[in-house]
C-alpha positions as CSV (number, residue, x, y, z in Angstrom):
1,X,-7.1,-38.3,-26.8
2,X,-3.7,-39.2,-28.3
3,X,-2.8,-38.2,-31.3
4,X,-2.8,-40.4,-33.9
5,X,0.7,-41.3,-35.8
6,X,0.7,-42.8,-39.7
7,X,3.1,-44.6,-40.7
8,X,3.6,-45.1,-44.8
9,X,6.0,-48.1,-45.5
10,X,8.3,-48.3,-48.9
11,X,5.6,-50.7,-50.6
12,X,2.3,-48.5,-49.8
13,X,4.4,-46.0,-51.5
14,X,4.4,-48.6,-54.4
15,X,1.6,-49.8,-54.4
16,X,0.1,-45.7,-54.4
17,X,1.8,-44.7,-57.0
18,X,0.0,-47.7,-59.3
19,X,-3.3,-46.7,-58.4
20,X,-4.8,-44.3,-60.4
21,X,-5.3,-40.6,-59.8
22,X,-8.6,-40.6,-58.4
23,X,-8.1,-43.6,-56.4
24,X,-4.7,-41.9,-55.3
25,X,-7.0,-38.4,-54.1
26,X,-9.5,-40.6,-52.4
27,X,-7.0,-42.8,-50.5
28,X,-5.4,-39.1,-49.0
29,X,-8.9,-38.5,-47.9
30,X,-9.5,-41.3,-46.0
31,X,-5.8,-41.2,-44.9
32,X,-7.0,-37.8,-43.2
33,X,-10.1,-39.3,-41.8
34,X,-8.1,-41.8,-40.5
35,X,-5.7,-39.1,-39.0
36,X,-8.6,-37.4,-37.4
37,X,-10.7,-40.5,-36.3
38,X,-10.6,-43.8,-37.0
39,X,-14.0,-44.6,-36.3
40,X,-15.2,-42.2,-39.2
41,X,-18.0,-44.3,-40.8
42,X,-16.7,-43.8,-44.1
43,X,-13.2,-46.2,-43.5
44,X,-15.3,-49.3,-42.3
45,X,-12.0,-50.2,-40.5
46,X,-12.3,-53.9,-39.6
47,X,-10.0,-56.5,-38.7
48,X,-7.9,-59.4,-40.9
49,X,-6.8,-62.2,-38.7
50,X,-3.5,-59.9,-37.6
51,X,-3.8,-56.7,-39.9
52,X,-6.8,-54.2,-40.4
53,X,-8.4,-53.2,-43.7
54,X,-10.6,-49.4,-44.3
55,X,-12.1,-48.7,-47.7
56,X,-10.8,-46.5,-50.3
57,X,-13.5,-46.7,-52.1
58,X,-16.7,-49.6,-53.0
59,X,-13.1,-51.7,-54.7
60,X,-10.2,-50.6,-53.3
61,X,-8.7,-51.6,-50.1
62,X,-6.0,-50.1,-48.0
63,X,-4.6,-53.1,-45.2
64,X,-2.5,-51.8,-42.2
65,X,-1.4,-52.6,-38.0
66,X,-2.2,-51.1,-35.6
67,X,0.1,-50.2,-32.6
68,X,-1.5,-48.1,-30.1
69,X,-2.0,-44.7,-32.0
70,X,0.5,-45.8,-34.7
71,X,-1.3,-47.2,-37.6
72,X,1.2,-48.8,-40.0
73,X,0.4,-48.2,-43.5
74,X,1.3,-51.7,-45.5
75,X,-0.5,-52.1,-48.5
76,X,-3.2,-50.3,-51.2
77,X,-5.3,-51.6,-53.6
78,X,-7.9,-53.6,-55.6
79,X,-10.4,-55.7,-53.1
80,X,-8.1,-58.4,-54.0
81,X,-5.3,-57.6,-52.1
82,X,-7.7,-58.2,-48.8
83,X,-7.1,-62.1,-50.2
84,X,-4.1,-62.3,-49.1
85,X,-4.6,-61.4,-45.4
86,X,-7.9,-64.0,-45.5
């Protein structure tokens, strides 16, 4: 299997450092579930027209690309920011 490559850009840095600390420790969990696999059943990764979305938590979202093993980091947040990919 190859291994897998995350990619954080400059505004899911931003948008991280807005969230509050718990959300923040939960989104570095999933980040390492989605390190170690992507299918964990916690992430419910599914696609947005051209991006993908996994769960932080029951209301926050993280949205990212995919290319190949490189998963692209883009934005973190409240369910709403899942609107804009829609």
């Amino acid at each position: 299997m190859n291994e897998i490559e995350i990619v954080f850009t400059e505004t899911l840095r931003e948008d991280f450092r807005r969230l509050p600390k718990h959300i923040q420790r939960k989104f570095e969990k999933q980040v390492r579930f989605l390190a170690r696999d992507p299918r964990h059943p916690s992430l419910r990764i599914h696609r947005i027209r051209d991006h993908w979305e996994f769960y932080v938590d029951v209301h926050y979202r993280c949205i990212f690309q995919r290319e190949g093993n490189v998963y692209i980091l883009k934005h973190v947040g409240g369910h709403e920011i899942v609107d804009r990919f829609r």
